[in-house]
C-alpha positions as CSV (number, residue, x, y, z in Angstrom):
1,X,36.4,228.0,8.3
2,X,34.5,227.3,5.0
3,X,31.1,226.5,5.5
4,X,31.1,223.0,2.9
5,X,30.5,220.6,5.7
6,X,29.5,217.1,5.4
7,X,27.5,216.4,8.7
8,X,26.9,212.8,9.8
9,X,23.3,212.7,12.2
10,X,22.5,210.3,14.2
11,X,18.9,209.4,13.4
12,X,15.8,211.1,11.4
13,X,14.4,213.1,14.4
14,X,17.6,215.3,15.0
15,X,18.0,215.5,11.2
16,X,14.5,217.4,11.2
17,X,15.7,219.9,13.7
18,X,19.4,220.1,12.3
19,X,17.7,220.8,8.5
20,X,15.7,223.5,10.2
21,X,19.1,225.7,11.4
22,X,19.5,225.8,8.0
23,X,23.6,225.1,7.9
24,X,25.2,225.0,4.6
25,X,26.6,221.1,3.5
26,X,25.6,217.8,2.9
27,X,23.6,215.4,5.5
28,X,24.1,212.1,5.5
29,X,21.5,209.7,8.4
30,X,22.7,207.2,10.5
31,X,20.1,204.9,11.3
32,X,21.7,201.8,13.7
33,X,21.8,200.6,16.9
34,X,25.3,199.1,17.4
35,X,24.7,199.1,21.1
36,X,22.9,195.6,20.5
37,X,23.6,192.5,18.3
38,X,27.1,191.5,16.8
39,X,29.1,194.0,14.9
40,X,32.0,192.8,12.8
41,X,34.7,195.8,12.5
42,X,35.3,196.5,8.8
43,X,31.3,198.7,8.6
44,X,29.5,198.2,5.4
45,X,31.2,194.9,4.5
46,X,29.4,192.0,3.2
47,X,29.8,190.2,6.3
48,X,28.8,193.3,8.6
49,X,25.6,193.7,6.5
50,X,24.3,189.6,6.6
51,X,25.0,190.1,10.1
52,X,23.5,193.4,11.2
53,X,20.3,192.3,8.7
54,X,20.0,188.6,10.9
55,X,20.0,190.4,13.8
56,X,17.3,193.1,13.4
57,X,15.1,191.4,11.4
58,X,14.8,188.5,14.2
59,X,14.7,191.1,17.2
60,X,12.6,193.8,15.6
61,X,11.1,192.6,12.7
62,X,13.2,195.1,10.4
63,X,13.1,193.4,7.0
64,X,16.6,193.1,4.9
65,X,15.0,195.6,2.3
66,X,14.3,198.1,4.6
67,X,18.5,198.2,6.6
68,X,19.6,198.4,2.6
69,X,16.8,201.4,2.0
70,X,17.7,203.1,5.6
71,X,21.1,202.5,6.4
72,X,23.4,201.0,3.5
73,X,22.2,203.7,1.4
74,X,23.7,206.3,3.3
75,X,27.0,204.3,3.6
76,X,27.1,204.4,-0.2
77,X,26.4,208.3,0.0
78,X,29.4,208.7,1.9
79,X,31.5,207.2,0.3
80,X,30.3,209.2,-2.4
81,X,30.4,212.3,-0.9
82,X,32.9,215.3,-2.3
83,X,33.8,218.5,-2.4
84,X,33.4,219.3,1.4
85,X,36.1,220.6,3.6
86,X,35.3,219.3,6.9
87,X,32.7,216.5,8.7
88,X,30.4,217.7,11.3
89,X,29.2,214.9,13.8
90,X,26.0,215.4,15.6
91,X,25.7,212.7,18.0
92,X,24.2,212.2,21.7
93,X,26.3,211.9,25.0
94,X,24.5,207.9,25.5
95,X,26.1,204.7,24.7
96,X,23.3,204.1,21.9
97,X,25.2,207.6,20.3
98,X,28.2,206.8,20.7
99,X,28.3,203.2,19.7
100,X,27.1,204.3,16.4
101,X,29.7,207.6,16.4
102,X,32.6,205.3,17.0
103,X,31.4,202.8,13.6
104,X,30.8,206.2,11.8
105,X,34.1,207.7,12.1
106,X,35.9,204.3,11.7
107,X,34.1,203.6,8.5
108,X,35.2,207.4,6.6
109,X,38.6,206.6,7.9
110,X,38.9,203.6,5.8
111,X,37.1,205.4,2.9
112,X,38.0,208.8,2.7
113,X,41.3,211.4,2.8
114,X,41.7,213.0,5.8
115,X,39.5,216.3,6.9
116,X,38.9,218.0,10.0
117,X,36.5,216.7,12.2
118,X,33.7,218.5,14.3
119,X,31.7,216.8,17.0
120,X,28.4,218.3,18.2
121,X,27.2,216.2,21.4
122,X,25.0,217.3,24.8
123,X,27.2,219.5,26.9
124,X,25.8,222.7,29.6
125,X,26.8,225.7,27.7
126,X,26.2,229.2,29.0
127,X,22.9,229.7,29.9
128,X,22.0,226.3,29.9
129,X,21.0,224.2,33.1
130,X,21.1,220.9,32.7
131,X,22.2,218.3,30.2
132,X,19.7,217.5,27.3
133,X,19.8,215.4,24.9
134,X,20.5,217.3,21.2
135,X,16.9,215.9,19.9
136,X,15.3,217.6,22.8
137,X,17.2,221.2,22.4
138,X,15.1,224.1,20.8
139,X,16.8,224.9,17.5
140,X,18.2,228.1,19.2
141,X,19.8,226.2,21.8
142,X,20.6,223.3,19.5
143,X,22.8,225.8,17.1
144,X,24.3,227.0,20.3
145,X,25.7,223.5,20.5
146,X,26.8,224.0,16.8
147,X,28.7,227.4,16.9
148,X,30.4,225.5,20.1
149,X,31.2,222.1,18.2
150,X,34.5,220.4,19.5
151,X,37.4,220.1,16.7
152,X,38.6,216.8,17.3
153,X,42.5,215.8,17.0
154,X,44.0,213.1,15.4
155,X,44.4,211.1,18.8
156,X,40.7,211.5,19.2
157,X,40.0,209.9,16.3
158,X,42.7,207.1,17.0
159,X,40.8,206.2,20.1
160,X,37.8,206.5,18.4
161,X,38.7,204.0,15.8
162,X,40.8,201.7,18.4
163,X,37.1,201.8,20.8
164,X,35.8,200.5,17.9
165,X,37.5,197.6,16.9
166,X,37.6,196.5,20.6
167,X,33.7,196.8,20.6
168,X,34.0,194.5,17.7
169,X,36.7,192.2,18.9
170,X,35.9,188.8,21.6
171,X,37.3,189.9,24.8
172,X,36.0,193.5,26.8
173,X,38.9,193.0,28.9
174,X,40.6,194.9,26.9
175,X,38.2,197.2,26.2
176,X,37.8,198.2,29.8
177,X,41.2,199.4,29.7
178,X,40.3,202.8,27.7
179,X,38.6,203.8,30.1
180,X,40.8,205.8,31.5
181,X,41.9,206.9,28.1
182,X,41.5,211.1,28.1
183,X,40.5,213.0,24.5
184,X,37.7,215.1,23.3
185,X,34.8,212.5,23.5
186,X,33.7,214.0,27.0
187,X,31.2,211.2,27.9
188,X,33.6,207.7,25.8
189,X,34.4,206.2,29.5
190,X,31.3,206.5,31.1
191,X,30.1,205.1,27.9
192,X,32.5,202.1,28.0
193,X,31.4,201.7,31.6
194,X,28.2,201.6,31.0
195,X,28.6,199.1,28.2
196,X,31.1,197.3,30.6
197,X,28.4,196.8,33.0
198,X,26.0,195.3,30.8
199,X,27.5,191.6,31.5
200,X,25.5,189.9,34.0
201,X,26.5,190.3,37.1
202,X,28.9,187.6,38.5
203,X,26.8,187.2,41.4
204,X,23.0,187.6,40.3
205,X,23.0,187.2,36.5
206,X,21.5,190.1,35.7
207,X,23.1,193.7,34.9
208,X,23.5,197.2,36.4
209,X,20.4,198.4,34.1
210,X,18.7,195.2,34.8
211,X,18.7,195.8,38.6
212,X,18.2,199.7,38.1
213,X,14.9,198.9,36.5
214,X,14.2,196.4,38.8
215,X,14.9,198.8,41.9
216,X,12.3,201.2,40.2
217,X,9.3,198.6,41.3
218,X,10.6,199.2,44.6
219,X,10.8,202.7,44.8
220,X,8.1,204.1,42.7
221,X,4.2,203.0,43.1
222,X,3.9,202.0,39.7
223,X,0.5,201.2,38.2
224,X,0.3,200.2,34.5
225,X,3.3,198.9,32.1
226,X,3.1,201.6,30.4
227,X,4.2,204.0,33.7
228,X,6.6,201.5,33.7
229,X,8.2,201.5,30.5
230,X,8.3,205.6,30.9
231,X,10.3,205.5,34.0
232,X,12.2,202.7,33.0
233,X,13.4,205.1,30.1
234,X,13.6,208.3,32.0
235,X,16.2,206.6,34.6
236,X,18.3,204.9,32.4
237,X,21.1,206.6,32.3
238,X,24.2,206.7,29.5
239,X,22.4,203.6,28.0
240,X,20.3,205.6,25.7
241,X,17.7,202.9,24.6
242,X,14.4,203.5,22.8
243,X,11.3,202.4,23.8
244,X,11.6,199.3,21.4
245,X,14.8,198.2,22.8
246,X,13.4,199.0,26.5
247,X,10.3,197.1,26.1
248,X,12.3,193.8,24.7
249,X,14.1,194.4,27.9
250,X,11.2,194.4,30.3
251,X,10.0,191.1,28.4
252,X,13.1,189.8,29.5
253,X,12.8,190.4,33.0
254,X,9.2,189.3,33.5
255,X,10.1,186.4,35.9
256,X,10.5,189.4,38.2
257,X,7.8,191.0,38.4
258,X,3.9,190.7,38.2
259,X,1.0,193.0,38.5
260,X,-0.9,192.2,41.5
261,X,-4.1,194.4,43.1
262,X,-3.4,197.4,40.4
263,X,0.6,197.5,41.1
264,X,3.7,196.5,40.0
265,X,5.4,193.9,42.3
266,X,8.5,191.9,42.6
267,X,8.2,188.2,42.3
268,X,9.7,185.7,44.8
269,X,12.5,185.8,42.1
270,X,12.5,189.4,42.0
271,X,13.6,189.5,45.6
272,X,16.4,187.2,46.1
273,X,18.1,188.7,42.7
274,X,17.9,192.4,44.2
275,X,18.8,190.8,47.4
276,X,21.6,189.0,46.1
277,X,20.6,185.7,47.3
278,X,20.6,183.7,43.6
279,X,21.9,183.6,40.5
280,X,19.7,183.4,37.4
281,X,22.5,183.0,35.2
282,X,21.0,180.3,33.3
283,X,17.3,181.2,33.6
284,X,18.4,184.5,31.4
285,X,21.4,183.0,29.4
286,X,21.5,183.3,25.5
287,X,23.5,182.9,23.0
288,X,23.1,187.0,21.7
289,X,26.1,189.3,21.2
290,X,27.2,192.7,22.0
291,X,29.2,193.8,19.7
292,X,32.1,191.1,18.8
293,X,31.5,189.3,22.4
294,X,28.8,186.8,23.2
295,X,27.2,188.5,26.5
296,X,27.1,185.2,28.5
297,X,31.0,184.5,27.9
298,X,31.6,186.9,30.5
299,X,30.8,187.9,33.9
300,X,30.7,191.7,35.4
301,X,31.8,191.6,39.1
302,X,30.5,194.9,40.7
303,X,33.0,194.6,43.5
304,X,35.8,194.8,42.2
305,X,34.5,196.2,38.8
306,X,36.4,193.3,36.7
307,X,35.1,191.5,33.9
308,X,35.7,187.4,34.3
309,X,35.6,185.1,31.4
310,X,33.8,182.0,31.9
């Protein structure tokens, strides 16, 4: 193989440690978070930009100047991008990753001729114990990752771009079908499940991660926000989120919890959601999408792992 690549990176801190192996091509950043807010389909359109820039800038302050600096910059750059034989992608095994892989690849499909694809993403290799994420790998480890990359076919890339446009389309239903869709994206159904199980529950209102972090006050002896915040991201699972994301969702659930006598506590509400006794459907509900899908159109129900549409 030819070593004119054009590798697509999710986010600046991997970039740092992918610049520092030293590979020959062209890096182009992909700074989103997919995962949250409403996508439309077609990336990079006018319509996907007014609505990715209302959407961050009233959730985390990220001014409209700043997504055209970071992020429609680099769309522009790949589009523009030549002369290169095949694309790397360097993306993590988490929902937040793949989210974002899924929009990358079904945004050079529509732009570019067809080139072999690469993926780069966690996996135990030889030698390795346990699965860490790429931006925590040594660079020696990390370019054992590379010199292991997975060529991807063109049904991988079929699912990728279907995934995709049934992130962005009104009704998971159909989304939770692909689950058991096989291909080279090792971790895409425990992605989808996890993504799946962020409706509210049918029965409590809240979701999977919701609860997880909720269980955590009652497993842990946890003293300060900040402890809480750090297990709340250490035990999150395929969801990926960074702290900014996990702290708007520990706002959210402040009904249930409180500090009392130097420790984290459940409320009275706190209780009777773990416990299943009450829905806070409408004490939580807003009107905020995940990708094409308002999140309180629908209803997760954990028994028999269905979604319900209101």
């Amino acid at each position: 193989m030819s070593s004119n690549a054009l590798h697509i990176i999710n986010g600046d801190g991997l970039t740092e440690t992918v610049k520092s192996l030293e590979i020959p091509g062209q890096i182009i950043v992909w700074r989103e978070l997919l995962c949250e807010g409403r996508c439309i389909k077609k990336v990079g359109s006018k319509d996907f930009i007014e609505e990715r820039q209302k959407f961050l800038g009233e959730t985390y302050g990220i001014s409209s100047e700043d997504y055209l600096d970071k992020f429609v910059s680099q769309l522009e750059k790949l589009k523009q991008v030549e002369n290169y034989d095949h694309v790397v992608l360097w993306f993590e095994f988490d929902l937040f990753c793949h989210i974002n892989m899924l929009a990358a690849i079904s945004f050079y499909l529509e732009h570019k001729v067809e080139k072999p694809f690469y993926l780069v993403c966690s996996k135990r290799l030889k030698g390795e114990n346990e699965l860490t994420p790429l931006s925590h790998l040594s660079p020696k480890n990390l370019l054992n990752h590379y010199e292991n990359k997975i060529k991807l076919t063109e049904d991988d890339l079929a699912i990728a771009s279907l995934v995709w446009e049934l992130y962005c389309g009104s009704n998971p239903q159909k989304l939770k079908r692909q689950i058991k869709k096989t291909s080279n994206f090792e971790y895409l159904s425990s992605c989808i499940r996890a993504h799946i199980e962020r409706y509210p529950n049918s029965v409590t209102g809240i979701n999977t991660l919701e609860k997880n972090i909720l269980k955590l006050i009652e497993n842990q002896n946890i003293t300060s926000y900040n402890q809480f915040l750090g297990y709340a991201l250490q035990y999150q699972g395929y969801y990926g989120y960074s702290d900014s994301q996990m702290e708007r969702l520990l706002k959210k659930l402040e009904i249930f919890y409180t500090f009392k006598d130097g420790k984290l506590t459940l409320t009275e509400s706190g209780n009777k959601v773990l416990e299943r006794e009450k829905s806070f459907y409408q004490d939580l509900k807003t009107d905020e999408y995940m990708g094409g899908s308002k999140i309180f159109d629908f209803l997760y129900d954990s028994d028999s792992h269905k979604i319900l549409k209101l």
